[in-house]
DRENVEX-737535 format. One record per residue: residue in three letters; x, y, z of N, C-alpha, C, CB in turn. Coordinates in nm, 2 decimals, always signed. Atoms other than C-alpha are relative to their C-alpha. Glycine has a CB too. Example, Ala and Ser with C-alpha at 12.3 -4.5 7.8 and 13.67 -1.06 7.14 Angstrom:
2
<'Ala', <+0.09, -0.12, +0.00>, <+1.23, -0.45, +0.78>, <+0.09, +0.12, +0.00>, <-0.10, +0.00, +0.12>>
<'Ser', <-0.09, -0.11, +0.00>, <+1.37, -0.11, +0.71>, <-0.08, +0.11, +0.08>, <+0.04, +0.05, -0.14>>
//
This chain:
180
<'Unk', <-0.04, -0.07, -0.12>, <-2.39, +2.16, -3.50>, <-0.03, -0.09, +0.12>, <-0.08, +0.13, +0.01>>
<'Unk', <+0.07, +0.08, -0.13>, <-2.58, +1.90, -3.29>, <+0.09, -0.09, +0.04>, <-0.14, -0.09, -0.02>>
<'Unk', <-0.11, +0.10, -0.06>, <-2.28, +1.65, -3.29>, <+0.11, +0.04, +0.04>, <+0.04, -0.10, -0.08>>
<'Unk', <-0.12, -0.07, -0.10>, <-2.05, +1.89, -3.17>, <-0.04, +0.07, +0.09>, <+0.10, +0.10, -0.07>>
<'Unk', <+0.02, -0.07, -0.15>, <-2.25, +2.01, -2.92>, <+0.03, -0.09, +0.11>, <-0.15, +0.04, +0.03>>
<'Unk', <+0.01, +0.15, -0.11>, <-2.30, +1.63, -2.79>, <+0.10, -0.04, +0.02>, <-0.07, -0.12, -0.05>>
<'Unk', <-0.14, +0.07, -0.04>, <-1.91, +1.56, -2.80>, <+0.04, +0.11, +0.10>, <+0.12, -0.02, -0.15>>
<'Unk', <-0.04, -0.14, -0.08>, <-1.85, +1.91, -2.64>, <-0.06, -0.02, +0.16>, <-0.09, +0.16, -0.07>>
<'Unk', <+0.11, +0.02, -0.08>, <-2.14, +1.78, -2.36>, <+0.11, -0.10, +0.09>, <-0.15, -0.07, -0.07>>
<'Unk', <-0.03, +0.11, -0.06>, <-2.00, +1.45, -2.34>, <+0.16, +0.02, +0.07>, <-0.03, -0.12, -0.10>>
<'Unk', <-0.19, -0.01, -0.03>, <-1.62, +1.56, -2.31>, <+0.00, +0.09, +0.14>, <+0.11, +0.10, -0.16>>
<'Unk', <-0.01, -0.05, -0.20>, <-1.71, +1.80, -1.97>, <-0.06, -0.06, +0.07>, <-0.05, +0.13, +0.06>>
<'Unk', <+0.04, +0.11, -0.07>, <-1.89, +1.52, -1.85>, <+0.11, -0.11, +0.04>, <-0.11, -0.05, -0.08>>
<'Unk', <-0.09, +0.10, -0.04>, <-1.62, +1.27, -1.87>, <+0.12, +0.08, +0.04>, <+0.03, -0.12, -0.11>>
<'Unk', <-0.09, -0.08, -0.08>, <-1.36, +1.57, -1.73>, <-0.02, -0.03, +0.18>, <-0.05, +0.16, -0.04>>
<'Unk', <+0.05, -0.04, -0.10>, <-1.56, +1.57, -1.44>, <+0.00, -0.18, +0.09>, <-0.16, +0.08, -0.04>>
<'Unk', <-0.03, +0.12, -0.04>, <-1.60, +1.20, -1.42>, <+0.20, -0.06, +0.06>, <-0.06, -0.06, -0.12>>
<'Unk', <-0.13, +0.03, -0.03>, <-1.20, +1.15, -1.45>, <+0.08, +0.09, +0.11>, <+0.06, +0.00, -0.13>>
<'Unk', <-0.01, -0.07, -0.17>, <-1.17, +1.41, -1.17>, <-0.03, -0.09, +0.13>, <-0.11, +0.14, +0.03>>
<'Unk', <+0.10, +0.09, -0.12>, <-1.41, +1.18, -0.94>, <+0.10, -0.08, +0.01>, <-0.16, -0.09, -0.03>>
<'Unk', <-0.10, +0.09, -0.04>, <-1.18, +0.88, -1.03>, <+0.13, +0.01, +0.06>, <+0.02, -0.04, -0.09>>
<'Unk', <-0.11, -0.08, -0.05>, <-0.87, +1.07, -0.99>, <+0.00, -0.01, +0.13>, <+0.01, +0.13, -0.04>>
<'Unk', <-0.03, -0.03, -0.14>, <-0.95, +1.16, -0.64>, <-0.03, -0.10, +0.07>, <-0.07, +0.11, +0.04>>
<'Unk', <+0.03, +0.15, -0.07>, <-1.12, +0.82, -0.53>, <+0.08, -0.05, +0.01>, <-0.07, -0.10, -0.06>>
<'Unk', <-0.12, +0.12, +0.01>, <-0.78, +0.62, -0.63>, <+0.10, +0.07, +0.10>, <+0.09, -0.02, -0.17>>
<'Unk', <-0.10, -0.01, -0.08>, <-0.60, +0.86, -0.46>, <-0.01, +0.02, +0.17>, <+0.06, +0.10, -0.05>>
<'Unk', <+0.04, -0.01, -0.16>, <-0.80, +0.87, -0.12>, <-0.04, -0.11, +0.04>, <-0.10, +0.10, +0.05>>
<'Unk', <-0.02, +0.18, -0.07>, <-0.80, +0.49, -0.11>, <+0.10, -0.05, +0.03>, <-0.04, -0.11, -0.09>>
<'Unk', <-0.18, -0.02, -0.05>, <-0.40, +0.56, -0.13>, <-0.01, +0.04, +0.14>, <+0.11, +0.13, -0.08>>
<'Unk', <-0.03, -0.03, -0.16>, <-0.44, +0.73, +0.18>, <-0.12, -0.08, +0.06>, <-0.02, +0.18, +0.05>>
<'Unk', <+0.06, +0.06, -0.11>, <-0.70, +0.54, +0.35>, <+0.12, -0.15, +0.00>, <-0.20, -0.03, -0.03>>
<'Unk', <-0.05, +0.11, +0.00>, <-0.50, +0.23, +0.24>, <+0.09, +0.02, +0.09>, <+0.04, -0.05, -0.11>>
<'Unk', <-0.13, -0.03, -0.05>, <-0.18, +0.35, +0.39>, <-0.02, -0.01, +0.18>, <+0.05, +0.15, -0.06>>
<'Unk', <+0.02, +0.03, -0.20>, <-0.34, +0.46, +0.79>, <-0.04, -0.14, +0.00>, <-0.14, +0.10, +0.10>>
<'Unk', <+0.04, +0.10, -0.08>, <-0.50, +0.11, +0.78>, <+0.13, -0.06, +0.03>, <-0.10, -0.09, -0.07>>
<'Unk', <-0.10, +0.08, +0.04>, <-0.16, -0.07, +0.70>, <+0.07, +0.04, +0.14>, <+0.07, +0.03, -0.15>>
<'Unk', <-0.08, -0.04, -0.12>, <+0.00, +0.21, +0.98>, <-0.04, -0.07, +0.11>, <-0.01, +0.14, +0.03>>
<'Unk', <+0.05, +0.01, -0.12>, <-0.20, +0.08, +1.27>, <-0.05, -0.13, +0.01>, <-0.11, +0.10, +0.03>>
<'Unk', <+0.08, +0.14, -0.02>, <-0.29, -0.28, +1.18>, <+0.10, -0.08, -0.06>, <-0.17, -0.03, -0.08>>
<'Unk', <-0.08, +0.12, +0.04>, <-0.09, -0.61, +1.14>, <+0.07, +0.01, -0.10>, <-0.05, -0.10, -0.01>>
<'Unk', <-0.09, +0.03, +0.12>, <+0.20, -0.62, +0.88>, <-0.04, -0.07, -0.09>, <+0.11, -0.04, +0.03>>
<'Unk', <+0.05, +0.09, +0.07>, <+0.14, -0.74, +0.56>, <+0.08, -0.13, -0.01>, <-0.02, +0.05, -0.11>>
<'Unk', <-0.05, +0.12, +0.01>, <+0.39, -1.03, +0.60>, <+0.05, -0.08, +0.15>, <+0.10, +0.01, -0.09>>
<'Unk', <+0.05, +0.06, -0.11>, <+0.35, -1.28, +0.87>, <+0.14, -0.01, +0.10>, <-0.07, -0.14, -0.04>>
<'Unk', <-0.12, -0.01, -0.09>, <+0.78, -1.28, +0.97>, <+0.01, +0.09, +0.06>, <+0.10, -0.02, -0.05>>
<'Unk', <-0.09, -0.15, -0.04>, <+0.82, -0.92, +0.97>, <-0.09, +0.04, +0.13>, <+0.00, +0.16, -0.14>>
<'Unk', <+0.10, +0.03, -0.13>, <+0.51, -0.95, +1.22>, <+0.08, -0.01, +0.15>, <-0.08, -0.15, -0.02>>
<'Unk', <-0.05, +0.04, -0.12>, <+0.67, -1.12, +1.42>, <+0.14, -0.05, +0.10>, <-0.06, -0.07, +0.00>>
<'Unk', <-0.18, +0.00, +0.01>, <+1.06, -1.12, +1.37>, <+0.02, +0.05, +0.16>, <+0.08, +0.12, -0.14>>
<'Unk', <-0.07, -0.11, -0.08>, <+1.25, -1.05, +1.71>, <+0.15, +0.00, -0.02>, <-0.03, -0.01, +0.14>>
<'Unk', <-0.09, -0.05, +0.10>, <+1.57, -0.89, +1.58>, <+0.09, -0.02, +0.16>, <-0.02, +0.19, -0.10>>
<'Unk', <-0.08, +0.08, -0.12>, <+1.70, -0.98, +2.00>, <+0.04, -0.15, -0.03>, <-0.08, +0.00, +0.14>>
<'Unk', <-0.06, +0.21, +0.00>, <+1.66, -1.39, +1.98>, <+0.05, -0.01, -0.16>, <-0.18, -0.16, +0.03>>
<'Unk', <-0.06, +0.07, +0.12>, <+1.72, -1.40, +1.60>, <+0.13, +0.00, -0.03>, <-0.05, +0.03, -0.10>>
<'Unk', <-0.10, -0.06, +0.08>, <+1.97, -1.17, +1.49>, <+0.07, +0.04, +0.12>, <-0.05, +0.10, -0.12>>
<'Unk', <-0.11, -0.04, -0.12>, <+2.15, -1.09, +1.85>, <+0.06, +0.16, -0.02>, <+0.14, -0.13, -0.02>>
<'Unk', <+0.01, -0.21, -0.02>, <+2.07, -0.69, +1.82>, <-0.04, -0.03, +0.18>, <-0.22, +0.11, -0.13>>
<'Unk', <+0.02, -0.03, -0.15>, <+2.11, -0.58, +2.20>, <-0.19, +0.00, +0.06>, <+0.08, +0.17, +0.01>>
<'Unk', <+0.13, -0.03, -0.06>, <+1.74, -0.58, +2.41>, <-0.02, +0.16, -0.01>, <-0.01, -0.06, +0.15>>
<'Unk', <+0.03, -0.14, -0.04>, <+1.62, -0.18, +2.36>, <+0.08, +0.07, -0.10>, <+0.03, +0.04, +0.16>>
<'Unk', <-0.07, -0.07, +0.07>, <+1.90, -0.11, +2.10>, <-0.09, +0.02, -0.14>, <+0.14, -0.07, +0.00>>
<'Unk', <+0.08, -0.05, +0.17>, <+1.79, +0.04, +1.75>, <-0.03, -0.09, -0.11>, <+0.09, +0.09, -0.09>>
<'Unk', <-0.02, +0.16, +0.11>, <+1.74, -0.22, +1.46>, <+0.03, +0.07, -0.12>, <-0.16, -0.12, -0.03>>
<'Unk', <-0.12, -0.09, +0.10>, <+2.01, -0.07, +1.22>, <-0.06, -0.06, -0.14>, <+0.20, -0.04, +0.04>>
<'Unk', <+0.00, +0.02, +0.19>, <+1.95, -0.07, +0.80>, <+0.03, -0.13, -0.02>, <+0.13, +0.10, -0.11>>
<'Unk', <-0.08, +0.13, +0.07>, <+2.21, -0.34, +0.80>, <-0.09, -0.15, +0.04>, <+0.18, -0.02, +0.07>>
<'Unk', <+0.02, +0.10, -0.06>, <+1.97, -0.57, +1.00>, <-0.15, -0.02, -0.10>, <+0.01, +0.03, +0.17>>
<'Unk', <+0.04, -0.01, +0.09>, <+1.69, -0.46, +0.80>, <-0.04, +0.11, -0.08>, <-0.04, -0.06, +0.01>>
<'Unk', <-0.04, -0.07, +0.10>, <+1.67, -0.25, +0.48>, <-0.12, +0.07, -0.08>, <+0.07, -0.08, -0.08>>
<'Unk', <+0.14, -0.04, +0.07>, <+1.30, -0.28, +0.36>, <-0.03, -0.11, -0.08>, <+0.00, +0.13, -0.08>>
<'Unk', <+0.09, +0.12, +0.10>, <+1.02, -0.50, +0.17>, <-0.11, +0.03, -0.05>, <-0.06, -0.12, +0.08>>
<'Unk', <+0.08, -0.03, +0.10>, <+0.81, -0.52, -0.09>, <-0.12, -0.11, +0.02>, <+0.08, +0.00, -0.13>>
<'Unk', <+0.10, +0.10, +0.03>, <+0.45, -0.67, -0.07>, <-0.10, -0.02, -0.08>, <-0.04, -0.01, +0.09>>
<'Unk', <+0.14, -0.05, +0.10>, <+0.22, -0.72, -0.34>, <-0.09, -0.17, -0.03>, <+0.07, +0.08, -0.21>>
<'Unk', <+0.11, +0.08, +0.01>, <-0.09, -0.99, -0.41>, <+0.08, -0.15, -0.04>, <-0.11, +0.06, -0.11>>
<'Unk', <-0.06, +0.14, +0.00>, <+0.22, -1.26, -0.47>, <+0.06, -0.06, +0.10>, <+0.09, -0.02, -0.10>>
<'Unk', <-0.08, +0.06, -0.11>, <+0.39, -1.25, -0.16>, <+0.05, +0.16, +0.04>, <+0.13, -0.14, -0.06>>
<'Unk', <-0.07, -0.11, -0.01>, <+0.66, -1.00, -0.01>, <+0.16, -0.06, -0.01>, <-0.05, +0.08, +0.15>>
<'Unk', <-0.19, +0.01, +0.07>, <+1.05, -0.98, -0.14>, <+0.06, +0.11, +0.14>, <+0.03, +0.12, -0.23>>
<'Unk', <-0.08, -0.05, -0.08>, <+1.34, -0.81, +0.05>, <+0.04, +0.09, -0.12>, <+0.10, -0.10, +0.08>>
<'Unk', <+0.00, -0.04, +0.15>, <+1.37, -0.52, -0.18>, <+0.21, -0.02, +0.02>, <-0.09, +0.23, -0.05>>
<'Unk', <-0.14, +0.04, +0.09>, <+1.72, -0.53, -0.40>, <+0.09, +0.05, +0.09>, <+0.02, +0.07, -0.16>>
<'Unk', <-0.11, -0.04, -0.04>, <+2.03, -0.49, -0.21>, <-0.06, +0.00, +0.12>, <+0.06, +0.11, -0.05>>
<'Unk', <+0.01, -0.02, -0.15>, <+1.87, -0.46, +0.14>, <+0.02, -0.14, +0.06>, <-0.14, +0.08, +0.04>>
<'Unk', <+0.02, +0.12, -0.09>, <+1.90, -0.72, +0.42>, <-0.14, -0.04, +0.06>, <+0.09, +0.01, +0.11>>
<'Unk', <+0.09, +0.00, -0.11>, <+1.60, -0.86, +0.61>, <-0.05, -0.13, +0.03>, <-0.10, +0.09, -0.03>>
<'Unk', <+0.02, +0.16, -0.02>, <+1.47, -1.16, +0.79>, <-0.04, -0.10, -0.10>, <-0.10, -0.03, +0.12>>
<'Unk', <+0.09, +0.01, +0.11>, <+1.34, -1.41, +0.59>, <-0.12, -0.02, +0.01>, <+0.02, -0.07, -0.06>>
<'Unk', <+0.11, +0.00, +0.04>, <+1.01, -1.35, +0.46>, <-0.09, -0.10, +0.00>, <+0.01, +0.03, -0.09>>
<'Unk', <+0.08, +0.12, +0.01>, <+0.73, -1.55, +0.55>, <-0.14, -0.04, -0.13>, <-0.05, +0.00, +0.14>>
<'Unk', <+0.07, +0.03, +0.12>, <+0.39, -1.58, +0.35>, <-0.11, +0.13, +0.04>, <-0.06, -0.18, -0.02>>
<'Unk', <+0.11, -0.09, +0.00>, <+0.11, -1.33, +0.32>, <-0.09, +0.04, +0.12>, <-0.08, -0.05, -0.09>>
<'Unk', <+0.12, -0.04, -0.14>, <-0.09, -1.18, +0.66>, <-0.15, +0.03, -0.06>, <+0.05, +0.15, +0.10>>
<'Unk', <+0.09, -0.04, -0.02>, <-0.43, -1.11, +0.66>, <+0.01, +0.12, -0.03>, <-0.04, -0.02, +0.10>>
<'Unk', <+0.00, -0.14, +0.00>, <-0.30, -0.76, +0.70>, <+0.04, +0.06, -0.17>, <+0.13, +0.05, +0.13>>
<'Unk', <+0.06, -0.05, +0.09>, <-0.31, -0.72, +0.34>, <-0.10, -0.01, -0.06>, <+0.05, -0.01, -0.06>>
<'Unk', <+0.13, +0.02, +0.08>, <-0.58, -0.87, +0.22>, <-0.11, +0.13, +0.06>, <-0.06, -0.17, +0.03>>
<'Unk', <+0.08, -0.05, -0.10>, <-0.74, -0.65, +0.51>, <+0.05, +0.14, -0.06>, <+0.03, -0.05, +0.18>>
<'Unk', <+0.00, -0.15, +0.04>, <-0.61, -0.34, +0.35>, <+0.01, +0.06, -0.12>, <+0.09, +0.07, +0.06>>
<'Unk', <+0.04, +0.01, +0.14>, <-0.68, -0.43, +0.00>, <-0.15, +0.07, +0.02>, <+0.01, -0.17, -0.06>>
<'Unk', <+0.11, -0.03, -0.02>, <-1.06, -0.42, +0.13>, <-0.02, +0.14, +0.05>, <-0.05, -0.09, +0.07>>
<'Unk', <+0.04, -0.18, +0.01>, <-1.03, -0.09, +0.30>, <-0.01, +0.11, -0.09>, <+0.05, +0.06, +0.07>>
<'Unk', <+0.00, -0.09, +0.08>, <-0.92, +0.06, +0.02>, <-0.08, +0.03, -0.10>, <+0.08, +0.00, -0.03>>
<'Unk', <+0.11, +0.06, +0.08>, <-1.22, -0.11, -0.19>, <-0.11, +0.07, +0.04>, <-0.02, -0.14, +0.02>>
<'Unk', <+0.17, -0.13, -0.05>, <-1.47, +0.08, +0.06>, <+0.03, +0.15, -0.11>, <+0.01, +0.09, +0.24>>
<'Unk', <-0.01, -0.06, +0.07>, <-1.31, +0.35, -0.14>, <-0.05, +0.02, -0.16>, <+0.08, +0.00, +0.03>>
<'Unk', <+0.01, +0.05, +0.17>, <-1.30, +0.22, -0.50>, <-0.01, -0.12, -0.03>, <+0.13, +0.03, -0.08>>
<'Unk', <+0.07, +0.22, +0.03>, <-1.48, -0.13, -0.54>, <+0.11, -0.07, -0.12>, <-0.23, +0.00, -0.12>>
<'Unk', <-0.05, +0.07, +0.04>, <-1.26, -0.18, -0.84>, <+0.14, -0.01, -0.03>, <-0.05, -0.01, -0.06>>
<'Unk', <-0.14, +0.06, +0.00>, <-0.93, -0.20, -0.71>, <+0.00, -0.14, +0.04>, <+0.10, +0.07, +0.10>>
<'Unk', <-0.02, +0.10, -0.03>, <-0.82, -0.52, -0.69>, <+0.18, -0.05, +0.03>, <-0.08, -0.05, -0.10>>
<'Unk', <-0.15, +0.06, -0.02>, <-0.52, -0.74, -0.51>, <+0.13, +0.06, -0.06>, <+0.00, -0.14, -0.04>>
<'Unk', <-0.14, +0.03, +0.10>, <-0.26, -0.72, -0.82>, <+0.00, +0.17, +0.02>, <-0.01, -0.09, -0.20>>
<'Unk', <+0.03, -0.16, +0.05>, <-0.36, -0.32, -0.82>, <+0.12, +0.10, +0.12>, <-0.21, +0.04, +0.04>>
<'Unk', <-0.03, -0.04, -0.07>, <-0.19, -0.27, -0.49>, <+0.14, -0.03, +0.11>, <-0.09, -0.01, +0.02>>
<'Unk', <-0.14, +0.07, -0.05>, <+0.19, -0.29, -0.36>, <-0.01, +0.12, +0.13>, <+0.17, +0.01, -0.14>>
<'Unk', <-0.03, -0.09, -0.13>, <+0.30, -0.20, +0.01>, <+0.15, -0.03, +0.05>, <-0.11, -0.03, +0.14>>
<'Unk', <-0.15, +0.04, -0.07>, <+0.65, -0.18, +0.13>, <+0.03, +0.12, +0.11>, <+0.15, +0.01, -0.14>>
<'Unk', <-0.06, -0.03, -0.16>, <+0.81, -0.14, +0.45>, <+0.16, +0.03, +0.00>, <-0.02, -0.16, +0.12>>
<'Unk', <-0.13, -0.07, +0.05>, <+1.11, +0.10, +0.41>, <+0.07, +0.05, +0.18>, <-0.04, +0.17, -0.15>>
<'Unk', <-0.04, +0.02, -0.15>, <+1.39, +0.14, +0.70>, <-0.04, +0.16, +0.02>, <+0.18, -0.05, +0.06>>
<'Unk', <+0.03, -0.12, -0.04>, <+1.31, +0.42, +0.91>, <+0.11, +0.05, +0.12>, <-0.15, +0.01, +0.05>>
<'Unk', <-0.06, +0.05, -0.09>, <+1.54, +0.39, +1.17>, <-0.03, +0.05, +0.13>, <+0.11, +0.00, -0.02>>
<'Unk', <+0.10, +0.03, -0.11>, <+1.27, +0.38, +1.44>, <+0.01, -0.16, +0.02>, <-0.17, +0.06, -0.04>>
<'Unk', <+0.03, +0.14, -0.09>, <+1.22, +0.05, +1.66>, <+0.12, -0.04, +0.06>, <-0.06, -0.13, -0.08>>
<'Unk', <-0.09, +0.07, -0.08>, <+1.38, -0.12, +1.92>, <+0.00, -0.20, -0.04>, <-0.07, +0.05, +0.16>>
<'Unk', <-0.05, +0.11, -0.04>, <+1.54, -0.46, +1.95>, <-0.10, -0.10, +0.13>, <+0.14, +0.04, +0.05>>
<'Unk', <+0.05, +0.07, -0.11>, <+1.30, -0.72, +2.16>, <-0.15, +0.08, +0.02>, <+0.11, +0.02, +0.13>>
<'Unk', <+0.08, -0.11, -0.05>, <+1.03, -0.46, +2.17>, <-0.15, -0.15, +0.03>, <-0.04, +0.16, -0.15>>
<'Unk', <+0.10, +0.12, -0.02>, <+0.73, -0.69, +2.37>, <-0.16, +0.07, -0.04>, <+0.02, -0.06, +0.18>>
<'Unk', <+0.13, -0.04, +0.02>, <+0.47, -0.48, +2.25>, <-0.07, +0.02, -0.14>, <-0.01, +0.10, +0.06>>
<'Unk', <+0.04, -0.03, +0.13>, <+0.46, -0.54, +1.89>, <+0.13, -0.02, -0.09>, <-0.05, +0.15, -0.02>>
<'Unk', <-0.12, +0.03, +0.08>, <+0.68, -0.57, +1.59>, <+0.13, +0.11, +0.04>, <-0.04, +0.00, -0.16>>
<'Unk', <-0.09, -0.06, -0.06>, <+1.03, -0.48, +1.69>, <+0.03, +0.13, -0.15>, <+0.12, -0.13, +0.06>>
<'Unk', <-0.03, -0.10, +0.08>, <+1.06, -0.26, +1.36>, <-0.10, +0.09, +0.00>, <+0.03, -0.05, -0.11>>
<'Unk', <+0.10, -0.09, +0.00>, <+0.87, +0.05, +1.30>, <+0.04, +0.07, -0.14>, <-0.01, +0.11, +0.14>>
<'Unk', <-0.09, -0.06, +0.13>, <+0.96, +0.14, +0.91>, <-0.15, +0.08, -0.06>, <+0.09, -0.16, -0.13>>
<'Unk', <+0.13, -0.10, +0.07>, <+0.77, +0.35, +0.68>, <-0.02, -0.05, -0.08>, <+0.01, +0.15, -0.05>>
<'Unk', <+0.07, +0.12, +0.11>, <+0.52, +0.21, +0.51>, <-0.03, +0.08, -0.11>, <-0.15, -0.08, +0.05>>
<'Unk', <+0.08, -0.02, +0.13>, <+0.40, +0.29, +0.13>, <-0.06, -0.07, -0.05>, <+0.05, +0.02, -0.08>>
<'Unk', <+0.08, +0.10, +0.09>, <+0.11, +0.21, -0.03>, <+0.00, +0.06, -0.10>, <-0.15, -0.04, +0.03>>
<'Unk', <-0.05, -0.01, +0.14>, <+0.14, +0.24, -0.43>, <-0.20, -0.07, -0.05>, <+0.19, -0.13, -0.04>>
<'Unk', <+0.11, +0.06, +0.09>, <-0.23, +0.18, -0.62>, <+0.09, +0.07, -0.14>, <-0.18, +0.06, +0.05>>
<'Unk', <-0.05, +0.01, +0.11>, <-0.09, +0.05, -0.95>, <-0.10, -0.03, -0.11>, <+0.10, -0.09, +0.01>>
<'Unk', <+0.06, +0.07, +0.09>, <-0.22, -0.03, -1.32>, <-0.17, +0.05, +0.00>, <+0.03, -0.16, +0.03>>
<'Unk', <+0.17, -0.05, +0.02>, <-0.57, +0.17, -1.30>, <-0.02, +0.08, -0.12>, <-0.06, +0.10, +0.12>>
<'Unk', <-0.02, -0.03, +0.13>, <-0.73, +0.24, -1.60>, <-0.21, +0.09, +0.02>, <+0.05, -0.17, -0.14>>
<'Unk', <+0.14, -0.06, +0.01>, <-1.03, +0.51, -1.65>, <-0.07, +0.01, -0.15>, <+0.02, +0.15, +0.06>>
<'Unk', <+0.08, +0.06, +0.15>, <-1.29, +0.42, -1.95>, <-0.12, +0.16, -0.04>, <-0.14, -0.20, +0.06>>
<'Unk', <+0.08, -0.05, +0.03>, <-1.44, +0.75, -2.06>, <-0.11, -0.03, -0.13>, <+0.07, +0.08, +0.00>>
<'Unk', <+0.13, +0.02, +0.10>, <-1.79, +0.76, -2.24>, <+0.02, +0.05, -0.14>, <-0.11, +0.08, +0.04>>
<'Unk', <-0.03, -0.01, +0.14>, <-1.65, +0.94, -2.53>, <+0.07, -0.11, -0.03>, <+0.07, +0.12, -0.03>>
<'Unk', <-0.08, +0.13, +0.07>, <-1.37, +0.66, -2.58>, <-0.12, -0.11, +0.01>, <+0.16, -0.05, +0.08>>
<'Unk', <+0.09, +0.15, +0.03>, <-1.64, +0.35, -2.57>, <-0.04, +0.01, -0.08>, <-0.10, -0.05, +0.07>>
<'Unk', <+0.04, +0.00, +0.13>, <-1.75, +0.42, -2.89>, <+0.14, -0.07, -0.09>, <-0.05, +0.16, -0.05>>
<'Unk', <-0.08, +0.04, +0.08>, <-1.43, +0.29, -3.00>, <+0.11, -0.11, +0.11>, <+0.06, +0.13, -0.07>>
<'Unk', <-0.05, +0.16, -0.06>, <-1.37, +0.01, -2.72>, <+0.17, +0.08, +0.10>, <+0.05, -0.16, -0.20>>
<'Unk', <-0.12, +0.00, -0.03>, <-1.04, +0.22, -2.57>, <-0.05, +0.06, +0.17>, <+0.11, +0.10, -0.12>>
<'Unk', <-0.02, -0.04, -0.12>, <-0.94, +0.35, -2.20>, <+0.14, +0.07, +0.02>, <-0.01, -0.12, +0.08>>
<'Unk', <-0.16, -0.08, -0.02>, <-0.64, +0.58, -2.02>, <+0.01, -0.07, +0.10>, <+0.02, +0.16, +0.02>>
<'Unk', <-0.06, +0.06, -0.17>, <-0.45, +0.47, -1.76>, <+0.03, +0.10, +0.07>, <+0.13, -0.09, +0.01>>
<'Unk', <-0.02, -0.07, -0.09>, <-0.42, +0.64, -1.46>, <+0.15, +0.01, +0.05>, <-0.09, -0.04, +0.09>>
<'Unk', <-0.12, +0.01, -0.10>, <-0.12, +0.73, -1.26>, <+0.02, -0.06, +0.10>, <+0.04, +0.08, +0.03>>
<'Unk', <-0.01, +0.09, -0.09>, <+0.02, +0.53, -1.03>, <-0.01, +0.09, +0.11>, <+0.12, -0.08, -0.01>>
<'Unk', <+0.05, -0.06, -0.14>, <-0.09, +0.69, -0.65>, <+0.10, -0.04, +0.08>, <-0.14, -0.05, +0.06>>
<'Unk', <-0.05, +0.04, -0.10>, <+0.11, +0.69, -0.35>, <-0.03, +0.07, +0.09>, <+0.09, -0.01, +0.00>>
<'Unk', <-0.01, -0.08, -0.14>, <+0.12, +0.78, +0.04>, <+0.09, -0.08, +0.07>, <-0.14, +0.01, +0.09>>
<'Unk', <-0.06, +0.02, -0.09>, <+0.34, +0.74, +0.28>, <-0.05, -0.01, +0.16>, <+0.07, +0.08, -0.03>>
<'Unk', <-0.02, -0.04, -0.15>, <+0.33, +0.70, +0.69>, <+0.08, -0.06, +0.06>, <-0.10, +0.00, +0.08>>
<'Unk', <-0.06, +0.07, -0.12>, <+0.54, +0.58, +0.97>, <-0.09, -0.09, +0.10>, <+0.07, +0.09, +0.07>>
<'Unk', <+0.02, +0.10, -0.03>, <+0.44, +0.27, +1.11>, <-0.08, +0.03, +0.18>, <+0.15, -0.09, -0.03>>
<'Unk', <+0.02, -0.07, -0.12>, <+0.20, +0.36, +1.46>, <+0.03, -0.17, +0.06>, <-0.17, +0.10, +0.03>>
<'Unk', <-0.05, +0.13, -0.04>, <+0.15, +0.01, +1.62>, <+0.01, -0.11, +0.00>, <+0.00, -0.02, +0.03>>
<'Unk', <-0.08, +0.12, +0.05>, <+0.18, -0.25, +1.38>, <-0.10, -0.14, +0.06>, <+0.19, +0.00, +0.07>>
<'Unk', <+0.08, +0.12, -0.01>, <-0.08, -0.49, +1.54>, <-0.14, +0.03, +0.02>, <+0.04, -0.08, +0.10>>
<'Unk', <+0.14, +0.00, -0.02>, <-0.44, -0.59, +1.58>, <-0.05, -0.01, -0.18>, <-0.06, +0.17, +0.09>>
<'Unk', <+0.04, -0.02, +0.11>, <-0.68, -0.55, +1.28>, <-0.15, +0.09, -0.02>, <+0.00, -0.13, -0.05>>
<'Unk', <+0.08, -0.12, +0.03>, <-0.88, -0.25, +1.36>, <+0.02, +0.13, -0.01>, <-0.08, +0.00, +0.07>>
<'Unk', <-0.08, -0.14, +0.01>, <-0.85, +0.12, +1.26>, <-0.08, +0.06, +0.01>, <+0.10, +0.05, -0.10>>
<'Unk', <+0.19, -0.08, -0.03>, <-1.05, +0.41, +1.30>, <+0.00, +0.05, -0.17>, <-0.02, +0.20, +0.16>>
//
């Protein structure tokens, strides 16, 4: 009776645990996401692209899908996702690494590869805008590839994987590198 009390013990213990995790990964999704809203783009063009001198969009006019479409950034770089247009891509900002770590105050073991952010059109921002990046797209952060190690499975070396997390927001103002 004693070893089915102790699996019975250990199995609402690691319930309780994979709840904790659960909710950690996914409120490092949302912290990840406001940092990303309010602090420097993760890629250093889209930063600082102006869609007036490059691409000859009107001063104050909209910055249309066709100009750009949306991007994908994860711990190798950032892509122009499939079929969309968009300037070209420079190399990695600060502003991920910087919101890899906030999301770490959360959950110490996410790491880089764990975390993709793309910049989807919204069709908010102006053309020329001098106060920041001329686009304003909606950002997603995605925590990928997490795996929770309950105490019952370590007796036999295995783990589950988690679901992949997301949040969404619209882009506030895209520079600096502090958030509340």
């Amino acid at each position: 009776m004693l070893p089915v009390l102790l699996i019975f013990l250990l199995g609402i213990i690691d319930a309780g645990r994979w709840m904790w995790t659960w909710n950690r990964a996914e409120k490092a999704t949302q912290m990840g996401v406001r940092y990303a809203a309010v602090t420097d783009m993760s890629d250093t063009a889209l930063q600082s692209y102006d869609f007036y001198t490059n691409a000859g969009i009107a001063r104050g006019s909209p910055v249309p899908a066709s100009s750009f479409g949306g991007a994908t950034c994860t711990s190798s770089g950032c892509t122009c996702n499939t079929g969309a247009t968009c300037p070209t891509l420079g190399t990695l900002s600060t502003g991920f690494t910087n919101t890899v770590a906030r999301m770490q105050f959360i959950m110490p073991e996410i790491r880089p590869e764990n975390v993709v952010i793309e910049y989807g059109y919204s069709g908010l921002g102006y053309s020329g805008d001098p106060y920041g990046p001329d686009i304003n797209p909606l950002i997603t952060v995605r925590l990928r590839n997490m795996t929770f190690s309950p105490a019952l499975f370590s007796l036999f070396g295995s783990s589950m994987s988690l679901p992949d997390f997301a949040a969404t927001l619209s882009m506030e103002d895209g520079s600096g590198a502090i958030s509340n």
